[in-house]
TORBABA-163755 format. One record per residue (C-alpha): residue in one letter; y, x, z; chain. Coordinates in steps of 0.02 Angstrom, whole numbers, m for minus. Example, Ala and Ser with C-alpha at 12.3 -4.5 7.8 and 13.67 -1.06 7.14 Angstrom:
2
   residuo        y        x        z   cadena
         A     m225      615      390        A
         S      m53      684      357        A
//
This chain:
275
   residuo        y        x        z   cadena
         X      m57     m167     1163        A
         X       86     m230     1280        A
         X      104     m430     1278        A
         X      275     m416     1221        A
         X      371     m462     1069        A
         X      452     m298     1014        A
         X      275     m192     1029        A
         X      184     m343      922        A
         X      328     m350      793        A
         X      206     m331      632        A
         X      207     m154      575        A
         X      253     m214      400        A
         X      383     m343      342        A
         X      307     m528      356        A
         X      390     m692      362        A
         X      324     m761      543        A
         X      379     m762      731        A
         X      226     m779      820        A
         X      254     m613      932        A
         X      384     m723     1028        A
         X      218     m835     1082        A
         X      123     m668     1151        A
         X      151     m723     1326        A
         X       60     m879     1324        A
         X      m68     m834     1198        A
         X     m119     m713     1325        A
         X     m117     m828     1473        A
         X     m226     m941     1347        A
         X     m327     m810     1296        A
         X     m396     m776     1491        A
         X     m472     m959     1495        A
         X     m568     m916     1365        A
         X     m781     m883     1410        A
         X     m839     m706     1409        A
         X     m901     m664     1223        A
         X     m812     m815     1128        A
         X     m784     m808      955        A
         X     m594     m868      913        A
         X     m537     m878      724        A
         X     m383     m829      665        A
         X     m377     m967      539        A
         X     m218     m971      477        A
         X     m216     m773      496        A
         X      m30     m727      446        A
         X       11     m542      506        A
         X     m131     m554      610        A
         X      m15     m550      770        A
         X     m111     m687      858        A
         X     m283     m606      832        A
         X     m197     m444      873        A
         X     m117     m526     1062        A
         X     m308     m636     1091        A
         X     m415     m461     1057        A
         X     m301     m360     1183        A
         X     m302     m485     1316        A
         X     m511     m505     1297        A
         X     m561     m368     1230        A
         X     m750     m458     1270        A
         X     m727     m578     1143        A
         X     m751     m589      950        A
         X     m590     m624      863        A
         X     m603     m649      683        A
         X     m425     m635      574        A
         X     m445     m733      429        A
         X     m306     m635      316        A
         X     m289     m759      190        A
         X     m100     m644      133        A
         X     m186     m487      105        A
         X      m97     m420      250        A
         X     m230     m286      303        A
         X     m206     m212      134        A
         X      m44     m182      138        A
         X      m67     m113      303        A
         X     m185       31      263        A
         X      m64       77      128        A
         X       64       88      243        A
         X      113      301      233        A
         X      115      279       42        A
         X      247      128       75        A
         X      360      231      208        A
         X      330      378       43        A
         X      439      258      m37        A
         X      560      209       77        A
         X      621      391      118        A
         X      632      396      m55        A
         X      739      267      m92        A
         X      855      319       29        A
         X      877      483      m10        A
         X      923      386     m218        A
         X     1029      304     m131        A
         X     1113      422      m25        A
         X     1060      365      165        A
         X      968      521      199        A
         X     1089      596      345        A
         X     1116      429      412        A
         X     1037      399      608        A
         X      879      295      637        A
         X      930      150      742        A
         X      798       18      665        A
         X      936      m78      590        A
         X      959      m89      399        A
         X     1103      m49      249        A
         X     1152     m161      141        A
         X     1250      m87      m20        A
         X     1249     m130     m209        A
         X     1139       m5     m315        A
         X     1262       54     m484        A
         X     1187        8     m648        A
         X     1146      213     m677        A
         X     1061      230     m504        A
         X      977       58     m534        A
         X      883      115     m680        A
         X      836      262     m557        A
         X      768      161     m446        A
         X      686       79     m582        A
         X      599      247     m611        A
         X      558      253     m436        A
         X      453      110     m398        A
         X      331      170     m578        A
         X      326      329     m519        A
         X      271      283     m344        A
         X      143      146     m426        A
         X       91      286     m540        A
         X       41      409     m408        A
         X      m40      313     m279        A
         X     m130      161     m392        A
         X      m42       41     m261        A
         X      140      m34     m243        A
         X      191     m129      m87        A
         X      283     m255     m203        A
         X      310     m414      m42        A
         X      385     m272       83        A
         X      508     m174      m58        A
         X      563     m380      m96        A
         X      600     m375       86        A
         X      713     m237       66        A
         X      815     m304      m81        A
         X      898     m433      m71        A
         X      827     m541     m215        A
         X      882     m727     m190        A
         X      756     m825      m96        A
         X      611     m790     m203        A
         X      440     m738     m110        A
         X      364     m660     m254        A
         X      295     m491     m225        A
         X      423     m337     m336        A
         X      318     m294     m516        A
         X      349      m91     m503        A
         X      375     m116     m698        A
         X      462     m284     m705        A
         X      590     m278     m571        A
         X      737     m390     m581        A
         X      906     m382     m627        A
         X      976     m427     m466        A
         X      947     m259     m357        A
         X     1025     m230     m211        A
         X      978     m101      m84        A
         X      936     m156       65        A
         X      875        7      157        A
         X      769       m4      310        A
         X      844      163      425        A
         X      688      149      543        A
         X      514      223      473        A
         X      374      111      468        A
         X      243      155      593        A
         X      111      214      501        A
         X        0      250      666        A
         X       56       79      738        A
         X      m17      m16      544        A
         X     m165       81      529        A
         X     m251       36      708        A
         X     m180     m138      714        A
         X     m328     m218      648        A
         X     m436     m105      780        A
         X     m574     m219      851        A
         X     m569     m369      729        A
         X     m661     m444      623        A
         X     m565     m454      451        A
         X     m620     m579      326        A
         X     m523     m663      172        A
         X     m558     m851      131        A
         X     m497    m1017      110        A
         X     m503    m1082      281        A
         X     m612    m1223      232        A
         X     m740    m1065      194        A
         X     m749     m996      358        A
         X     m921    m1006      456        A
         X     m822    m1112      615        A
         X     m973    m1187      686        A
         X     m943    m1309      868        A
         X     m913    m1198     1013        A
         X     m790    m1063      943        A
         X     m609    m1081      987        A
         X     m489    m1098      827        A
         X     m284    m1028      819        A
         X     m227    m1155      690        A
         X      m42    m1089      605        A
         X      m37    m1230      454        A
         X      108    m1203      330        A
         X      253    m1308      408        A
         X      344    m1481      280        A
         X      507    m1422      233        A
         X      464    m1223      279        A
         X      358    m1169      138        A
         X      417    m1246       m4        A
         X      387    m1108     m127        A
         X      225    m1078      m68        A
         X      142    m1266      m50        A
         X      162    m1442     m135        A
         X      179    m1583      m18        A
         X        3    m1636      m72        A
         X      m85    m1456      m27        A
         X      m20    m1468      152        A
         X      m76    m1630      175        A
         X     m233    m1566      123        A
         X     m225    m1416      246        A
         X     m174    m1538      391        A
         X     m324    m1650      344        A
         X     m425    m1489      331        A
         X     m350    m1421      537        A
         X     m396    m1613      605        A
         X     m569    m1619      546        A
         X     m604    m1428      637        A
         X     m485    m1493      783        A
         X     m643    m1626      807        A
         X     m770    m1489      822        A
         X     m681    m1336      920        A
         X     m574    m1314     1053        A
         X     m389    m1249      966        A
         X     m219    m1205      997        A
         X     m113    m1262      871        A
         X       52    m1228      812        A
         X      168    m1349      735        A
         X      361    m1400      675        A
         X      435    m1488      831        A
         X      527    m1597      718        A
         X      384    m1689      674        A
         X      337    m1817      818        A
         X      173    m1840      728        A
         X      125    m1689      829        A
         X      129    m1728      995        A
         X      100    m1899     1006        A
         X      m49    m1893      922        A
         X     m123    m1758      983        A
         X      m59    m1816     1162        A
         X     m171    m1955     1166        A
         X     m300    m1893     1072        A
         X     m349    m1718     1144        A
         X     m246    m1694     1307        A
         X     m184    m1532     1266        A
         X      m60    m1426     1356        A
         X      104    m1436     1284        A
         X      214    m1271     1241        A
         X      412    m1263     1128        A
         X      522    m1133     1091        A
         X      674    m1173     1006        A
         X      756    m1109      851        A
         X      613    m1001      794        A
         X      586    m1094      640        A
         X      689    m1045      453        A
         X      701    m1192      354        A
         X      744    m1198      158        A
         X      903    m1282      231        A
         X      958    m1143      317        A
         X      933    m1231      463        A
         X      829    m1191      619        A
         X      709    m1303      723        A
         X      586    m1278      857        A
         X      411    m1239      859        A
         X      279    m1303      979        A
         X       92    m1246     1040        A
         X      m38    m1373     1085        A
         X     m179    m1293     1170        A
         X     m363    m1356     1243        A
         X     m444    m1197     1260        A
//
């Protein structure tokens, strides 16, 4: 898979930007020994294991997919099933495929349609993509995944004009190791080489207390003392780099503006590497 980040944008919707960090997770990836094992700990959409297995194809990358990403991924025709359905309801059908999306209020009568829709398409296939049909209504800020038989009140249609690439989700975990944990599960023993992607302060409110990430950072430092890593972190916090600066050497990377905070602002994002 090309090293770029259109090609490694995630075949389904996901909140995440690490396809603009394919470059130098590449470049990283070739320091790496022939045959080393490299966990995905903090596996997201799976786009860093995705960019570290292309680049070595030697080596053992394990996505840990704590989101249940891969699942939504091999259900990924039944999903685009659903959104040419929804756009035909809502009268997008004849309308060109550019990649870009609609945006148009659904009527009380044709809400209740759509309503119908989402049991229906539960009802059929057993399985209901409820996280990527949130992602095409606009719903508030909530991150909850869309109950086919509870929706909300609030529905707007928010259409998605490009298909989802079916081929593109059903071979992107080709070649790694899936597994599902808590990332103080995982069988890291000294000698692999960790991707660390904690939840970032003031990023994941909904999703983390303050407590829980403190707990996950605790969690990252003690398998930071046993494995090489690359780490990613908010830039905002200076905790980051001085620490690690003096501690581990690492080489420094930042992008700026890549990070959505609650606040609607956005901040930068930096990778510490010693692989």
């Amino acid at each position: 898979m090309p090293k770029n980040k259109s090609s490694l944008q995630p075949p389904l919707a996901f909140s995440g930007n690490k396809r603009f960090w394919a470059g130098e997770l590449a470049d990283e990836a070739l320091l790496l020994p022939a045959g080393a094992r490299v966990w995905d700990v903090f596996g997201g959409s799976g786009v860093c294991s995705r960019v570290i297995k292309d680049a070595r194809p030697d080596c053992e990358v394990v996505w840990n997919d704590h989101d249940g990403y891969s699942d939504r991924l091999l259900h990924a025709a039944e999903t685009e099933d659903l959104r040419r359905s929804l756009i035909r309801m809502c009268g997008y059908e004849g309308c060109q495929d550019d990649g870009t999306r609609f945006r148009a209020p659904i009527k009380c009568a044709l809400r209740d349609e759509v309503c119908s829709l989402f049991r229906a398409h539960f009802e059929k296939y057993g399985y209901f993509d409820g996280l990527t049909v949130r992602r095409w209504l606009s719903i508030g800020a909530c991150k909850a995944p869309i109950d086919p038989y509870k929706p909300p009140a609030d529905l707007y249609a928010h259409v998605p004009r490009a298909s989802i690439r079916v081929g593109q989700a059903l071979a992107w975990c080709d070649g790694l190791v899936v597994v599902h944990k808590d990332f103080l599960d995982l069988d890291i023993r000294p000698g692999d080489f960790l991707i660390l992607d904690p939840p970032y302060v003031g990023s994941c409110v909904d999703e983390y207390s303050g407590r829980e990430t403190l707990q996950i950072l605790r969690g990252c430092r003690d398998l930071m003392e046993i494995c090489p890593f690359i780490l990613f972190g908010d830039a905002s916090i200076s905790f980051w780099y001085e620490v690690l600066t003096e501690k581990y050497n690492p080489r420094f990377f930042q992008k700026d503006g890549l990070i959505s905070c609650f606040n609607g602002k956005l901040r930068s994002e930096v990778m510490f590497s010693t692989w």
